[in-house]
Structure formats: C-alpha cells, structure tokens
N, C-alpha and C positions, 0 to 999 in steps of 0.2 A: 504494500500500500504506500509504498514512499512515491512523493510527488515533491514535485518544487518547493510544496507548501513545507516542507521536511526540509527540503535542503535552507530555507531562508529562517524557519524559524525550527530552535532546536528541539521544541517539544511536538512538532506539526503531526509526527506520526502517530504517536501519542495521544492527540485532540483529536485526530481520524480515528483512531477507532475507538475511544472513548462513544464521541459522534455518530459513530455507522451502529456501536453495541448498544445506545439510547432511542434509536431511531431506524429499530429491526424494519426488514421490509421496506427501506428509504435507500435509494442509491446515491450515489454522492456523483453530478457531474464532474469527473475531474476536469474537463474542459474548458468549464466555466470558472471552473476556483483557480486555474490554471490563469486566467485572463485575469480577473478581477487581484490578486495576487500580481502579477508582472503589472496591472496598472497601478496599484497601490505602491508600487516599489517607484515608479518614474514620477507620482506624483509627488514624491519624497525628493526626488535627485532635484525636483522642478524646484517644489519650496527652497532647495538647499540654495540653486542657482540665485534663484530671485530674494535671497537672503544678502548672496553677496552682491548684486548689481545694486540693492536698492538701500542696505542699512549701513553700507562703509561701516563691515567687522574691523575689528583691530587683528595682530599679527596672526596670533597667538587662534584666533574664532577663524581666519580668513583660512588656515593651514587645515582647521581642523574641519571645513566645510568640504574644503578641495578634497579631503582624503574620504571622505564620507561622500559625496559626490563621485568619485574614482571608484570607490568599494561598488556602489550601488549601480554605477552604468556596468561594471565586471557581472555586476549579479545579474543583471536584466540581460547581457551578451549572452552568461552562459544559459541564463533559463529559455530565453526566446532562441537561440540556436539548439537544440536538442535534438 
C-alpha cells in the first residue's frame, strides 16, 4: 500500500491502513490522493517562493526558504516522474 502519500509523509502508510481498516468496503483512489498530495506539495514550494519575492527575509529565513523550496521541487520531480 505504499504510495507517495508514504514516501512524503513518514506515517502515510500507517494512516492508509488505519483508513482502509475504519472504512471496510471503501477503496481509496490512489489517483486522486496521488494528485491532491503533488498539488498540496507545489502549493507549498508557491507560498515559499512568494515569501521570498514579497517579505525581503533576512539571510538567515532567505537560505532557509531556498532549501525548503529545493527539497520540495526534488519531491514533486520524483513523485510526478514515477
């Protein structure tokens, strides 16, 4: 049952069948969690961007957007490429 939702958060597989064993006879699209997950990841990278264009962080906030920024297009490359 390991799905992106796994690879991005560390309990994800764990929530999945929590989920699937609360909600017998309920299929889970993963297609959908699939999308909604890689959207929720970019709307994050977005915020991060439009943090730095628009608040002039200081060194120390600007370093720390860039790498969280960095992390997050790495994550969305490897999930949207699979």
């Amino acid at each position: 049952m390991a799905t992106i939702f796994h690879t991005m958060h560390r309990y994800g597989d764990t929530l999945l069948k929590a989920y699937a064993a609360a909600r017998s006879g309920y299929g889970i699209d993963f297609e959908l969690l699939h999308f909604y997950v890689l959207r929720r990841r970019i709307e994050d990278v977005w915020v991060d961007i439009q943090r730095l264009t628009e608040e002039s962080p200081g060194e120390t906030e600007t370093a720390k957007l860039l790498e969280c920024i960095a992390r997050g297009i790495a994550e969305v490359r490897a999930a949207y490429c699979r």
